[in-house]
Wavefront OBJ file of the C-alpha trace (Angstrom):
o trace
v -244.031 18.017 -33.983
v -247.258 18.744 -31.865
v -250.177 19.281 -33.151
v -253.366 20.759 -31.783
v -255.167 18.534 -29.562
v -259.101 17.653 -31.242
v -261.504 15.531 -29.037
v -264.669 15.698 -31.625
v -266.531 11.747 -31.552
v -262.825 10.515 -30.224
v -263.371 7.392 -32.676
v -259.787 6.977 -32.942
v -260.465 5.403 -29.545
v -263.355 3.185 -30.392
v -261.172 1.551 -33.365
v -258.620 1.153 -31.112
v -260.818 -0.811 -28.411
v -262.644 -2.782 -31.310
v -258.993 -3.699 -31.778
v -257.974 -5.133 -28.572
v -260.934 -6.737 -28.133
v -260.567 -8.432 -31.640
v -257.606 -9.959 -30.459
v -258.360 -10.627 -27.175
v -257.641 -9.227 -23.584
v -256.004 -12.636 -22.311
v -253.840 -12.996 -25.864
v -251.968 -8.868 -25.050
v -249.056 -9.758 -22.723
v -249.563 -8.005 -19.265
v -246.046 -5.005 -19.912
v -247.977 -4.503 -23.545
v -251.377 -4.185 -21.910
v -250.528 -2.100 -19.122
v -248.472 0.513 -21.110
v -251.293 0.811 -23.841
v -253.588 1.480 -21.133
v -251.356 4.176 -18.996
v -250.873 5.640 -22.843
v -255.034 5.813 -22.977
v -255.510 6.604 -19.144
v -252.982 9.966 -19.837
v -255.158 10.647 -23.036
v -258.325 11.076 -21.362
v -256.795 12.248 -17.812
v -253.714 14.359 -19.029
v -250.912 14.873 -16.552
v -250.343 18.453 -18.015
v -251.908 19.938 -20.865
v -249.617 19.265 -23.970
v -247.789 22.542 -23.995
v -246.177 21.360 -20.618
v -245.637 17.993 -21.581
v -243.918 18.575 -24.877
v -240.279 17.668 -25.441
v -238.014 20.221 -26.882
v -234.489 21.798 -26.207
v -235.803 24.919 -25.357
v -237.946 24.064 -22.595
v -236.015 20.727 -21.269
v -233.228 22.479 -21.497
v -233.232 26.296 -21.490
v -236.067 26.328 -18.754
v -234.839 23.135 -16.844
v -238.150 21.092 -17.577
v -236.385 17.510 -17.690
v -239.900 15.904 -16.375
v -240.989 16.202 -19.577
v -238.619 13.396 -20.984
v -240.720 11.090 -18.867
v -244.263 13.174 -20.220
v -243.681 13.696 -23.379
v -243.785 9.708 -24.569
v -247.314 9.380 -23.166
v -248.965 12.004 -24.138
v -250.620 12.482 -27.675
v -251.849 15.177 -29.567
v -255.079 13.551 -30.196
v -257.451 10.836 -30.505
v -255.983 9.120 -34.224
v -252.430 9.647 -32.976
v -253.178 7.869 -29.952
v -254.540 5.132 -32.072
v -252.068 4.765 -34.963
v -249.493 4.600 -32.286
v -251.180 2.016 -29.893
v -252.023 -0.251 -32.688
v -248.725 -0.675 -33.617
v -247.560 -1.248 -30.068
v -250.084 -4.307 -29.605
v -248.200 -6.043 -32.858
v -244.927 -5.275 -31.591
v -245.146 -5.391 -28.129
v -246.945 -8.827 -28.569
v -244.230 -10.412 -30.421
v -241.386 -8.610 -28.645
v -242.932 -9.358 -24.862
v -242.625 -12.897 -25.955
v -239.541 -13.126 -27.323
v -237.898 -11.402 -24.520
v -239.927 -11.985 -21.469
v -242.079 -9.451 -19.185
v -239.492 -7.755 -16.677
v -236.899 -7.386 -19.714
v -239.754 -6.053 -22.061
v -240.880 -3.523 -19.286
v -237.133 -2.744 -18.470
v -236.894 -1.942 -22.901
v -239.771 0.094 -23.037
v -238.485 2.050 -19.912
v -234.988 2.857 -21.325
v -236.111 3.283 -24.916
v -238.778 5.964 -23.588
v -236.087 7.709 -21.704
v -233.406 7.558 -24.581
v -235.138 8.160 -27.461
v -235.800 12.107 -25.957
v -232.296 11.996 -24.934
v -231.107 11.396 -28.381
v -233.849 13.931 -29.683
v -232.476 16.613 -27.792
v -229.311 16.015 -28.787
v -230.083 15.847 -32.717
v -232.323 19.053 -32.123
v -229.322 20.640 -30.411
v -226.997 19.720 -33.798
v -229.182 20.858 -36.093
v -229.623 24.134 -34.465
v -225.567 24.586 -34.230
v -224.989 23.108 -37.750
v -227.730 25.345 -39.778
v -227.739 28.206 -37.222
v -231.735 27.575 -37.267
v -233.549 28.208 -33.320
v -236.672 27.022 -35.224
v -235.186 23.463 -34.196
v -234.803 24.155 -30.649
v -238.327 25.295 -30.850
v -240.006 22.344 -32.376
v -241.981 20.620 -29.400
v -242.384 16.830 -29.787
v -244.628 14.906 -27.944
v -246.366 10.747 -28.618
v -244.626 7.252 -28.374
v -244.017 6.787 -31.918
v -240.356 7.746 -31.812
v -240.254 4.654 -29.132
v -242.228 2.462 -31.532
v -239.392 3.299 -33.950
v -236.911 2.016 -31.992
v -238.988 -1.079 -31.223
v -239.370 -2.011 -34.890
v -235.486 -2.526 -34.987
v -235.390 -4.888 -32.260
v -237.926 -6.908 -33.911
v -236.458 -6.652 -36.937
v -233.278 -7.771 -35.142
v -234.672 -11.119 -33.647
v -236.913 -11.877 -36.599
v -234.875 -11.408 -39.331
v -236.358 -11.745 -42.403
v -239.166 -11.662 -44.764
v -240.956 -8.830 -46.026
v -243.148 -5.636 -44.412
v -245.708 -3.991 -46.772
v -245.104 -0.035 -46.011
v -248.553 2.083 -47.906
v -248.628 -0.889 -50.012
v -245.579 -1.151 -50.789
v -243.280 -4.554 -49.978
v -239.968 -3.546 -48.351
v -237.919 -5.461 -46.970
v -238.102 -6.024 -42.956
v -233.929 -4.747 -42.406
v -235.035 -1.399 -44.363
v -238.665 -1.134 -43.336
v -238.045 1.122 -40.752
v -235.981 3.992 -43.314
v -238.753 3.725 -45.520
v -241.215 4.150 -43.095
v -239.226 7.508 -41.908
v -239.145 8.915 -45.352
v -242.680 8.000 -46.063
v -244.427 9.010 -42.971
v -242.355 12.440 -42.942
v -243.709 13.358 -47.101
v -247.107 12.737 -46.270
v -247.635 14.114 -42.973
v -245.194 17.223 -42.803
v -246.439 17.536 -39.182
v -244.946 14.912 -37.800
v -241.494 14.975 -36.284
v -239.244 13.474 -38.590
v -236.058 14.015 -35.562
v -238.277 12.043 -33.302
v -238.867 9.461 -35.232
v -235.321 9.190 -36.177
v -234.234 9.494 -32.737
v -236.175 5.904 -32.051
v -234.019 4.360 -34.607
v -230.774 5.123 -33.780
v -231.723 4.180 -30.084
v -232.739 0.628 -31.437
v -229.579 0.369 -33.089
v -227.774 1.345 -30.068
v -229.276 -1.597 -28.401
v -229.101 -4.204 -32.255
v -225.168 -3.145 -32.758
v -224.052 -0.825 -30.454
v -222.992 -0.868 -27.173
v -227.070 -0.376 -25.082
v -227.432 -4.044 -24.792
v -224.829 -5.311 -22.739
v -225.062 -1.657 -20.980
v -228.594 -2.447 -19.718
v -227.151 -5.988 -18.592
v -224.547 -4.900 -16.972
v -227.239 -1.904 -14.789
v -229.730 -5.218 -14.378
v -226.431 -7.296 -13.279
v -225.269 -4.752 -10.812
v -229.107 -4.040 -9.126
v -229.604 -7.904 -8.405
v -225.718 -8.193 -7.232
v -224.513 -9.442 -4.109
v -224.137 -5.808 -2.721
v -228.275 -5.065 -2.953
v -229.393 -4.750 0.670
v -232.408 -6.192 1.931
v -232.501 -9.404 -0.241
v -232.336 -12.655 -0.017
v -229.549 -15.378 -0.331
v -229.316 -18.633 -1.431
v -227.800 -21.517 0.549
v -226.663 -25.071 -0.043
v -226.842 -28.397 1.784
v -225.079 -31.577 0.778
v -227.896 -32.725 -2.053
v -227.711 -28.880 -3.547
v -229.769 -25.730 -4.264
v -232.012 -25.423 -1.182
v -233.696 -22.482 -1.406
v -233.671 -18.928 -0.378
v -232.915 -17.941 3.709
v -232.991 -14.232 5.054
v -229.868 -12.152 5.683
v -228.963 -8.998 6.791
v -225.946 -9.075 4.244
v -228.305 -9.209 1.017
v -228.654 -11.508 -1.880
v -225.594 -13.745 -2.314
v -224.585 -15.922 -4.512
v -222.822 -19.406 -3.328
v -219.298 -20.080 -4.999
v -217.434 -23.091 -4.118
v -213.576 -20.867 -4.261
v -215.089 -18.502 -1.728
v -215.280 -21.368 0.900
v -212.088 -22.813 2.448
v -211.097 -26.468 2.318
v -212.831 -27.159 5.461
v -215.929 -25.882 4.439
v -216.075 -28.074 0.877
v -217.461 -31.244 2.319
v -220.340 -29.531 3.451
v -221.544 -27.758 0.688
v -220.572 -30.900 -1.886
v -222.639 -30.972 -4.210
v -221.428 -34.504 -6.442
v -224.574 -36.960 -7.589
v -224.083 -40.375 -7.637
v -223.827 -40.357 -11.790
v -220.814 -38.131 -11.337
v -217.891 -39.808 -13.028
v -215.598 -42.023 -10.663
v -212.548 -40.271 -9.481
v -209.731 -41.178 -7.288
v -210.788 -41.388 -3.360
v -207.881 -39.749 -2.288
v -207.570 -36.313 -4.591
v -211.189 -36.156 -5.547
v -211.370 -32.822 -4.721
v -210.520 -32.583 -1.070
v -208.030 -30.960 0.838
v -204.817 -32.536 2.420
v -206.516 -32.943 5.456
v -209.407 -34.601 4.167
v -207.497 -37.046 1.944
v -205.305 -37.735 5.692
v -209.240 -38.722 7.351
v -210.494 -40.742 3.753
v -206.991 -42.680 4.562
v -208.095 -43.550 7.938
v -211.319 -44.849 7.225
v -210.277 -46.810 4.254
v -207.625 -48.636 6.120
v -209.471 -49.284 9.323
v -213.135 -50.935 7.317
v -210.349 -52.900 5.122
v -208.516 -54.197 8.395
v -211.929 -56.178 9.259
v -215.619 -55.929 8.803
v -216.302 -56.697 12.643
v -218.634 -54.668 15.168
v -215.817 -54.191 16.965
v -213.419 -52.882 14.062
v -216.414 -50.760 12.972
v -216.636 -49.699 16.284
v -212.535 -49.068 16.835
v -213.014 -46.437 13.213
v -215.910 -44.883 14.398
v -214.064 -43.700 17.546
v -210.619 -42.931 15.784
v -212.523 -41.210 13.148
v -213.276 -38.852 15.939
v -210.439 -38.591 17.554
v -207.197 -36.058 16.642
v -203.966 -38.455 15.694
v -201.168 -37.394 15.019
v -199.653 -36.907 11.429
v -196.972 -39.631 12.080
v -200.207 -42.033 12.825
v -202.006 -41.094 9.879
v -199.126 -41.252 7.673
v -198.639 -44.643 9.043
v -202.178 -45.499 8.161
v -202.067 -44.296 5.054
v -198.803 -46.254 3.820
v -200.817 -49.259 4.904
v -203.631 -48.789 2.710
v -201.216 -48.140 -0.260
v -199.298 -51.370 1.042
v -202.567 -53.290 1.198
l 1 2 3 4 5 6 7 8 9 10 11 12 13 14 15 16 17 18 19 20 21 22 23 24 25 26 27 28 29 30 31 32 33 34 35 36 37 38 39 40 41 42 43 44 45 46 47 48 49 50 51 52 53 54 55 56 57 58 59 60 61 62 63 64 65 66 67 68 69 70 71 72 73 74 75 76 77 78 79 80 81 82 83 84 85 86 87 88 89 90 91 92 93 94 95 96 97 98 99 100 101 102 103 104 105 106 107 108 109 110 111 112 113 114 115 116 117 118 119 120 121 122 123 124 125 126 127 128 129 130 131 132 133 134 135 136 137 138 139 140 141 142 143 144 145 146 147 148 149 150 151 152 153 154 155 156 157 158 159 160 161 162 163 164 165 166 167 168 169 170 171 172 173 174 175 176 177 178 179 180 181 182 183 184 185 186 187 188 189 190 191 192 193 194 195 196 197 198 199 200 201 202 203 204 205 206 207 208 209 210 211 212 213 214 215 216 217 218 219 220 221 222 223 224 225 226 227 228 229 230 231 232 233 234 235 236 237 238 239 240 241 242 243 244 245 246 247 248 249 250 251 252 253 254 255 256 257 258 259 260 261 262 263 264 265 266 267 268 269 270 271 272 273 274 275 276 277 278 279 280 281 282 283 284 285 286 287 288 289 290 291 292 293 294 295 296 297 298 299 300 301 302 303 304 305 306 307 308 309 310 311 312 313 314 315 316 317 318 319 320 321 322 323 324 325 326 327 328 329 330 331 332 333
């Protein structure tokens, strides 16, 4: 729930930079830096004041302010909120960034943000319907902490384990975040218990539910072969070459999307392949037809002129009876 915004000394701010410089500037991954400092940047240079930033049902939806389920996770009600909340996004951001990389880190944060006030409005919404209480569509949330809830089960998830000390108290890491929720509710009434349990279900969503391989799937399709204005890779005979311009957008290279003429060109074998048979490695009818040829005419002599003879038939355009003929030799031979 919000609270009334206090500037006074603003030391929650000064612990918090005595606490990034403690551990360093260069040791915060960049995502993790950059959203603690758009968090502090929309503390001292609001977008809106608070009572326009707020998330609630009433106002995102009964007045039609959706804007403020991108607000609402950036804004805090004051200087110690900002801090309790940004401290605890260095230590997980830090080990989460990397574990799972910048761009998918920055993609997580993005989605949880969004989600968790999805899933708060709809909890709000059920509450109101199931108690027949409009206090709960009234309630006006507003901070990142619900996020940072949903962030503590993903970490939980890929460092499974150990022990987390909640007030003192050692819990373990799987049940951390419910004790945390009961906790932080009895002994700070003001703080919004639905939010907070909004982040959790969203990190389950993405631990054991279905959010994961959602988000792949969304990253999948915006890097497919349909985005326009990319870039495609191409082949050559020794492989990957690199990326070329194309009006068609990024593509992918997939030997079954080329026909048989087009395999020898974009063969990609290595020497250390294993040794396979010279007529059905791979190739097409026709191909095996021309490997047939040239097998039969370097094995009928070694001689400039032979060599000469197969380099101009290999050119040329027999006809299947020849190279039929041709090849019965070789098999003969």
């Amino acid at each position: 729930m919000m609270r009334n915004r206090h500037r006074g000394s603003n030391i929650g701010l000064l612990l918090l930079a005595s606490q990034v410089f403690q551990l360093g500037i260069d040791n915060i991954p960049p995502v993790t830096l950059a959203t603690l400092g758009l968090n502090v940047y929309l503390f001292l240079f609001p977008f809106k004041p608070l009572m326009q930033t707020c998330l609630s049902v009433r106002e995102a939806y009964c007045h039609r302010g959706w804007s403020r389920l991108l607000l609402s996770p950036f804004h805090h009600a004051d200087d110690m909120h900002l801090y309790f909340n940004m401290a605890s996004l260095l230590w997980k951001g830090i080990k989460l960034e990397r574990k799972l990389g910048g761009p998918w880190f920055g993609y997580l944060l993005s989605v949880f943000s969004l989600l968790t006030g999805l899933v708060y409005l709809l909890l709000e919404t059920g509450l109101t319907h199931m108690t027949e209480d409009s206090s709960y569509s009234l309630q006006c949330a507003v901070g990142f902490s619900g996020v940072l809830f949903g962030l503590k089960v993903v970490n939980n998830h890929y460092h499974p384990g150990g022990v987390t000390y909640v007030m003192g108290m050692p819990v373990a890491s799987r049940y951390a975040c419910w004790v945390e929720l009961v906790l932080i509710h009895i002994m700070n009434p003001g703080t919004s218990f639905v939010g907070h349990l909004a982040g959790i279900l969203v990190g389950l969503l993405y631990t054991t539910g279905p959010l994961k391989s959602l988000m792949k799937t969304c990253a999948g399709f915006v890097t497919s072969n349909g985005q326009y204005g990319g870039h495609r890779a191409y082949y050559n005979s020794a492989g990957y070459s690199g990326y070329g311009n194309s009006q068609y957008g990024q593509q992918r290279f997939n030997p079954r999307h080329y026909g048989a003429s087009n395999r020898q060109q974009y063969d990609t074998r290595t020497p250390s392949a294993p040794p396979q048979h010279p007529y059905t490695a791979g190739l097409s009818e026709e191909e095996q037809y021309q490997a047939a040829v040239r097998a039969s005419l370097n094995n009928r002599g070694g001689s400039p002129q032979a060599r000469s003879s197969h380099n101009a038939y290999a050119h040329s355009n027999p006809t299947p009876e020849e190279i039929r003929r041709l090849r019965l030799q070789r098999f003969n031979s």
